[in-house]
C-alpha positions, 0 to 999 in steps of 0.5 A, spaced: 637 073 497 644 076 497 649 072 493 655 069 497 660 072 492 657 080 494 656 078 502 665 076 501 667 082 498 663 086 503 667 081 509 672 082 505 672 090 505 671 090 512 677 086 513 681 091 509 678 097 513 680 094 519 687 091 518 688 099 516 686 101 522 690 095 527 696 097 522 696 104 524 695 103 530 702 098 529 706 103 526 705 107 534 707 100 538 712 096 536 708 089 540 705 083 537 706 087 529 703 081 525 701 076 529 695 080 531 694 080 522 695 073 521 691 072 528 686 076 523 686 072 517 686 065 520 680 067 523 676 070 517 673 064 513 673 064 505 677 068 504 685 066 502 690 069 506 698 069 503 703 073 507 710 075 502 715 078 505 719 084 500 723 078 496 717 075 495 718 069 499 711 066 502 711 067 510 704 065 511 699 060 507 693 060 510 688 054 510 683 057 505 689 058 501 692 050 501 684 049 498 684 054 494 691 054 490 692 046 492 699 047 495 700 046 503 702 052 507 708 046 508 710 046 501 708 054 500 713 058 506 719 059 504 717 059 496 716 065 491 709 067 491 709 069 483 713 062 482 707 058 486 700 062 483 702 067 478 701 065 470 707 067 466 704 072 462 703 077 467 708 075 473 713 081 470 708 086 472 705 083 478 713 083 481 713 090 478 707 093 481 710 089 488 717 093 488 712 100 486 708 099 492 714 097 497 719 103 494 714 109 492 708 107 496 703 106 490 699 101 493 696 094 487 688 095 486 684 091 488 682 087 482 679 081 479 685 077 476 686 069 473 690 067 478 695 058 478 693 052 481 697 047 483 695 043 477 696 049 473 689 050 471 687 058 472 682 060 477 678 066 479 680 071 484 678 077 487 685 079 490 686 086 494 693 087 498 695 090 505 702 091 506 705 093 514 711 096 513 715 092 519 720 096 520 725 102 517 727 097 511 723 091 512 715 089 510 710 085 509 706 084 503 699 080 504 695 078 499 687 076 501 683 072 495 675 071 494 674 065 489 670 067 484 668 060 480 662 060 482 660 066 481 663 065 473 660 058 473 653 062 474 654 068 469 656 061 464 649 059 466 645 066 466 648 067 460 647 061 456 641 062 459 640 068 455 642 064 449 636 060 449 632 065 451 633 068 444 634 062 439 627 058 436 628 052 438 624 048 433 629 052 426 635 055 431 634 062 428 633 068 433 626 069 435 623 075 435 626 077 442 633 077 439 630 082 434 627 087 440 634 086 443 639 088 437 635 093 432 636 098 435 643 098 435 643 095 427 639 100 425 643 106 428 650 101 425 646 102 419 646 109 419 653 110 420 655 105 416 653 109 408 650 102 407 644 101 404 639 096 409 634 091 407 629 090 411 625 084 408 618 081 411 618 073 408 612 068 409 611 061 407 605 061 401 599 057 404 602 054 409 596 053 413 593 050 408 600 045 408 599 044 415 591 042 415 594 036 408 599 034 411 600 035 418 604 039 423 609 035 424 611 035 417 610 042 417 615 044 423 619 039 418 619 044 412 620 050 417 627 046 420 627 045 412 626 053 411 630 055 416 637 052 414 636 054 407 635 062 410 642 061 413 645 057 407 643 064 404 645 069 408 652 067 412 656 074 413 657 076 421 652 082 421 646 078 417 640 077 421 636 072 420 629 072 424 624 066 425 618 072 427 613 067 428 608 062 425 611 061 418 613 068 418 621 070 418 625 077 417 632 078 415 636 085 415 643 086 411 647 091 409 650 093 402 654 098 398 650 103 395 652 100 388 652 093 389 645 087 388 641 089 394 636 083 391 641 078 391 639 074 397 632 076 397 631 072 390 637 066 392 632 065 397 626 065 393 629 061 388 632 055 394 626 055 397 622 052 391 628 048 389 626 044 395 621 041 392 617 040 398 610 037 395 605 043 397 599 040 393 594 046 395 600 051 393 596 050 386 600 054 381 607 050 384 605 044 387 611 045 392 613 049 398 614 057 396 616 063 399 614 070 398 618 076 401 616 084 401 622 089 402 625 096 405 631 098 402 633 105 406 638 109 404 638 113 410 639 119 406 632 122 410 631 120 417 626 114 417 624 111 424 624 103 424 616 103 424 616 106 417 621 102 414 618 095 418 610 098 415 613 099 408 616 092 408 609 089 410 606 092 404 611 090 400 610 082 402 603 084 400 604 086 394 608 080 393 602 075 396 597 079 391 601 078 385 601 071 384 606 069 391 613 065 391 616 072 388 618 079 392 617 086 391 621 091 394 619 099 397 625 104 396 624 108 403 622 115 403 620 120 409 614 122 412 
């Protein structure tokens, strides 16, 4: 299905393209000039037609104009068209490019722009611009306006959609289809940046042995848990922070090269057992803990993301293996 907003500007373009070729036709005659236009406007529908003249005072409101803007063609003829619907901040220029077009020819582009309600509220338009010269020194300038606020309320709605598409709705992290769409771009910014990055797999200790005690509504319980305390941990811009599935999480950050690359590696390690979330099967702590395998890439060589995502996955076995509730971490090298 085509959207509404494409099939008008297609109308609107063939306006466009007509009124060109009905005013080169005028400019050879000089019967009916601009009541064949206003003729035009009044009978193309969604698209809100005003009409100025070289002073900028309106000579034409069209009804779709009275419902799009608020004022009635009875409160708008007579009226400069920059005091009833052009905001403040951009009316100079807009009074400039009109006085450019009328003196030197330079026709205004057509244009999404925020144009004024009545009520003051700023709306959506895509306005493009005719002008019939009427005469010698005399014109007429008309502006024809699609309403875009549909079209923006569905962006809001597609991209809130693309929002939730990428949060884990149980702890708010980003999931892994955030990370397949950003990594990337981090790694290429890691690159350029002179950092070091730190690519750390995390995974709860024993955690199915959690759930089969005690449940896994308690268990979702210490993820929501878990995943505040990752973002307490890790609160700049450019970290990143990962529920990758289960009771596994990956974070990436990046540091100077002469700065503690582990810091955060261990506060998490250390918060997470300062929760004490009573994991009986967790037999040497007793409480909920967490192990973490990392790949510190200097990208001095060039190594690809499976390397460094490989290495990391060998470090937080390392870390299992080793008693758990610790980290261990693999200085990067090439293949």
């Amino acid at each position: 299905m085509i959207p509404r907003f494409l099939t008008e500007l297609k109308d609107l373009r063939s306006l466009v393209i007509k009124l060109r070729e009905e005013n080169e036709e005028l400019k050879n005659s000089q019967v009916n000039k601009v009541d064949i236009f206003k003729q035009l406007f009044d009978q193309t529908p969604k698209i809100a037609v005003q009409g100025y003249n070289k002073d900028r005072e309106v000579i034409f409101w069209n009804t779709n104009s009275e419902e799009l803007y608020g004022y009635t063609s009875a409160e708008a003829l007579g009226r400069k068209l920059d005091e009833l619907i052009i905001p403040v901040s951009i009316r100079s220029n807009v009074i400039h490019m009109i006085n450019n077009w009328i003196e030197n020819d330079i026709p205004i582009a057509a244009a999404e722009q925020w144009l004024l309600h009545k009520d003051g509220s700023l709306l959506p338009v895509f306005s493009q611009h005719v002008l019939i010269r009427t005469g010698e020194d005399e014109c007429e300038i008309f502006c024809l306006d699609i309403d875009l606020r549909e079209l923006k309320k569905t962006e809001e709605m597609l991209a809130l959609a693309r929002v939730s598409y990428t949060i884990d709705s149980l702890t708010g992290l980003n999931n892994r289809l955030f990370y397949n769409q950003i990594i990337d771009e981090y790694i290429e910014k890691a690159k350029t940046s002179g950092k070091i990055l730190v690519y750390c797999l995390l995974d709860l200790d024993n955690f199915k042995l959690y759930n089969d005690t005690y449940g896994h509504l308690k268990g979702d319980e210490v993820l929501q848990a878990v995943g505040k305390a990752l973002r307490g941990c890790l609160t700049r811009p450019d970290d990143v922070i990962v529920r990758s599935g289960g009771e596994e999480f990956l974070i990436m950050y990046t540091v100077n090269k002469n700065h503690n690359f582990l810091g955060p590696i261990e506060n998490i390690i250390r918060q997470v057992e300062d929760l004490k979330i009573e994991h009986v099967r967790n037999l040497d702590f007793k409480v909920v803990t967490i192990s973490g395998g990392a790949a510190i890439v200097d990208f001095s060589t060039n190594i690809p993301l499976k390397k460094i995502s490989e290495l990391a996955d060998i470090a937080l076995t390392s870390a299992k293996e080793a008693g758990k509730n610790n980290y261990v971490h693999i200085m990067s090298v090439a293949d």
